[in-house]
C-alpha atoms as a printed R data frame, in Angstrom:
   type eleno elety resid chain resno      x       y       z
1  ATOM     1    CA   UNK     A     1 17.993 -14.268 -19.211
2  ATOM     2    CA   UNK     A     2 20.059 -12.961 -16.464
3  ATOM     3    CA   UNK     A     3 24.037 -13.279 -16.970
4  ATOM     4    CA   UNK     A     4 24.512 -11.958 -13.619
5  ATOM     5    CA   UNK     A     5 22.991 -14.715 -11.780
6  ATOM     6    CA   UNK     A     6 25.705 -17.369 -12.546
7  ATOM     7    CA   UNK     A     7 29.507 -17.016 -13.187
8  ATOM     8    CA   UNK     A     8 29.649 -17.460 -16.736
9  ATOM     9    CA   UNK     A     9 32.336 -17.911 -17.691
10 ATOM    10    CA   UNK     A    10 33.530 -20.722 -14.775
11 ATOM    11    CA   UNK     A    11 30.506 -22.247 -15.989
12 ATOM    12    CA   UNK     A    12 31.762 -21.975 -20.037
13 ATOM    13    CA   UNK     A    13 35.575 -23.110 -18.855
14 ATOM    14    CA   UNK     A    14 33.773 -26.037 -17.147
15 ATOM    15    CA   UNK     A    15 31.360 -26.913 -20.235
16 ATOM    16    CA   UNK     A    16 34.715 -26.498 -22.839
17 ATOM    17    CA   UNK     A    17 36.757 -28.801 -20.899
18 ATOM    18    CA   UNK     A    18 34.377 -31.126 -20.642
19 ATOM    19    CA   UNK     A    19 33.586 -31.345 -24.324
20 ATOM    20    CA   UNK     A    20 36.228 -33.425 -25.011
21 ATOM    21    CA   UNK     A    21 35.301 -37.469 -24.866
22 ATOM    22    CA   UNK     A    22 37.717 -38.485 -23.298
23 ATOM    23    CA   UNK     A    23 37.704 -35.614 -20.599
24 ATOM    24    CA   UNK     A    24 34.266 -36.476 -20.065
25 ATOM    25    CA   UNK     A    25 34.616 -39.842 -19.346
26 ATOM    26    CA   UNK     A    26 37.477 -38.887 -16.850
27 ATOM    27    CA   UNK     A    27 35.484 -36.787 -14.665
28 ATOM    28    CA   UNK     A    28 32.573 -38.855 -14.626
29 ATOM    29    CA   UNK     A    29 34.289 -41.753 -13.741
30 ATOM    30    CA   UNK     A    30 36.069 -39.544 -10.559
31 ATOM    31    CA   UNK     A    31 32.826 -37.849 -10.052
32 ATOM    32    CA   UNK     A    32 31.649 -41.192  -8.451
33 ATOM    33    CA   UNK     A    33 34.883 -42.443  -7.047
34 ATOM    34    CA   UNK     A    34 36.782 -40.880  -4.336
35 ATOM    35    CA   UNK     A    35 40.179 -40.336  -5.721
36 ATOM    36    CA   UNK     A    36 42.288 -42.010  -8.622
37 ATOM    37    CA   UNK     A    37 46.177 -41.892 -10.146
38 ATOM    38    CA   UNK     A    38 47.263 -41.589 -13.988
39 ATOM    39    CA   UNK     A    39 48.032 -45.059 -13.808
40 ATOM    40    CA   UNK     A    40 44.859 -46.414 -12.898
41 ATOM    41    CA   UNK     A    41 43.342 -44.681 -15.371
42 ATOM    42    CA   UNK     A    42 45.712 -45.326 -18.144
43 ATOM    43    CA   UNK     A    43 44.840 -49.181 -17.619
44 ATOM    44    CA   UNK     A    44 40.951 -48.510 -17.453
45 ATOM    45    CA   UNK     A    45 40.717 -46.653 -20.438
46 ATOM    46    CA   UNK     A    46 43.338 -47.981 -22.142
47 ATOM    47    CA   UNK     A    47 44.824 -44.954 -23.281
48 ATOM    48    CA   UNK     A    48 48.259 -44.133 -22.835
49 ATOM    49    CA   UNK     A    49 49.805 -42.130 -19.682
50 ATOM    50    CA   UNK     A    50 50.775 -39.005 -21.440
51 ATOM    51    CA   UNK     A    51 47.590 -38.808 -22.990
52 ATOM    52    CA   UNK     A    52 45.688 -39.419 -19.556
53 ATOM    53    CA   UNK     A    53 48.199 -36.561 -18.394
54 ATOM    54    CA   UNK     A    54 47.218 -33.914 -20.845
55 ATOM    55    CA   UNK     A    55 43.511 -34.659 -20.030
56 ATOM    56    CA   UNK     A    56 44.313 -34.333 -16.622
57 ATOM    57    CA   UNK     A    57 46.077 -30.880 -16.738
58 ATOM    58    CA   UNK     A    58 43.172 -29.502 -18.977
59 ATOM    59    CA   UNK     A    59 40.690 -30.379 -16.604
60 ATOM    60    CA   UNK     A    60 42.933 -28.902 -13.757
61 ATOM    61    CA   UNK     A    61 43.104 -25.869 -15.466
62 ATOM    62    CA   UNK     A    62 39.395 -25.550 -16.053
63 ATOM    63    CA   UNK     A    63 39.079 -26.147 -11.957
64 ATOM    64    CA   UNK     A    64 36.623 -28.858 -12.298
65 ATOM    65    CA   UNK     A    65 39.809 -31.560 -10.861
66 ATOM    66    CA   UNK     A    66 42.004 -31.151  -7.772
67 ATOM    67    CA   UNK     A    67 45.218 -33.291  -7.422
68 ATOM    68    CA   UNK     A    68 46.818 -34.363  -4.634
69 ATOM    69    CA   UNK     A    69 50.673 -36.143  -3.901
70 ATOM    70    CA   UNK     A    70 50.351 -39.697  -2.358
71 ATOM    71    CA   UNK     A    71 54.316 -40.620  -2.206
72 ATOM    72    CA   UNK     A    72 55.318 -40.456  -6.135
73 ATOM    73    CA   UNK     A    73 52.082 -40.733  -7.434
74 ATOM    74    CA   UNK     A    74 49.367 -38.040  -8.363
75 ATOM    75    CA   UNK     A    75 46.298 -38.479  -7.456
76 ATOM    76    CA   UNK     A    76 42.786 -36.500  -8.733
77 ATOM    77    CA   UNK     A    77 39.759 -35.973  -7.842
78 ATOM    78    CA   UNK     A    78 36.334 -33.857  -8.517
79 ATOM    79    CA   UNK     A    79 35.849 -31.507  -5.953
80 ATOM    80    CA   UNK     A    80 34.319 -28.286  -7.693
81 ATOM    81    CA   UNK     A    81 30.550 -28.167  -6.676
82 ATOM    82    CA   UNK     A    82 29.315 -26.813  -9.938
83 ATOM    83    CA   UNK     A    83 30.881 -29.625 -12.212
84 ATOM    84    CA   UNK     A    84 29.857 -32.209  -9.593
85 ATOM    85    CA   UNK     A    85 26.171 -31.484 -10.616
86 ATOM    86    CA   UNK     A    86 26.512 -30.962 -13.585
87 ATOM    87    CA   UNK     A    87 28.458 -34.662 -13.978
88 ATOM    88    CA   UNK     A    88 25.857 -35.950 -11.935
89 ATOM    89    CA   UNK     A    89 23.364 -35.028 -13.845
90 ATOM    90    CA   UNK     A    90 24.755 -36.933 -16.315
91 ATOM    91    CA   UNK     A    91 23.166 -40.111 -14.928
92 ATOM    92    CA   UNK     A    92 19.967 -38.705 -14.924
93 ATOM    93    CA   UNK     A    93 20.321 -38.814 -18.986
């Protein structure tokens, strides 16, 4: 097995970040939609904003979500490549 063919460890941040249920869910759901706010997604999953917020910024971190301003809300998306397919592959399952 070749290391060197694949950034490991964006791939590992990625996979950890993703382990999480809840994370999961969040990304897949944004993996198929174009763009979406805390609030939204606080109401969908019936979880509270905070909570949805601390997902958020984990996933951020990991690069597999990129946010963007829309007046005073904050609004996220899935835009790395490499947890695209991977979250797409999901539906394969």
């Amino acid at each position: 097995m070749k290391s060197n063919e694949i950034n490991v460890d964006e791939y590992c941040a990625i996979f950890k970040a993703l382990a999480h249920p809840t994370r999961l869910i969040i990304a897949y759901n944004l993996a198929y939609k174009k763009e979406c706010n805390v609030t939204k997604m606080s109401e969908c999953l019936n979880i509270a904003q905070p909570t949805i917020s601390q997902h958020l910024s984990i996933l951020k971190n990991a690069k597999v979500l990129s946010s963007h301003r829309i007046g005073n809300q904050i609004c996220y998306k899935v835009e790395n490549p490499k947890a695209i397919k991977i979250l797409k592959q999901l539906q394969k399952v």
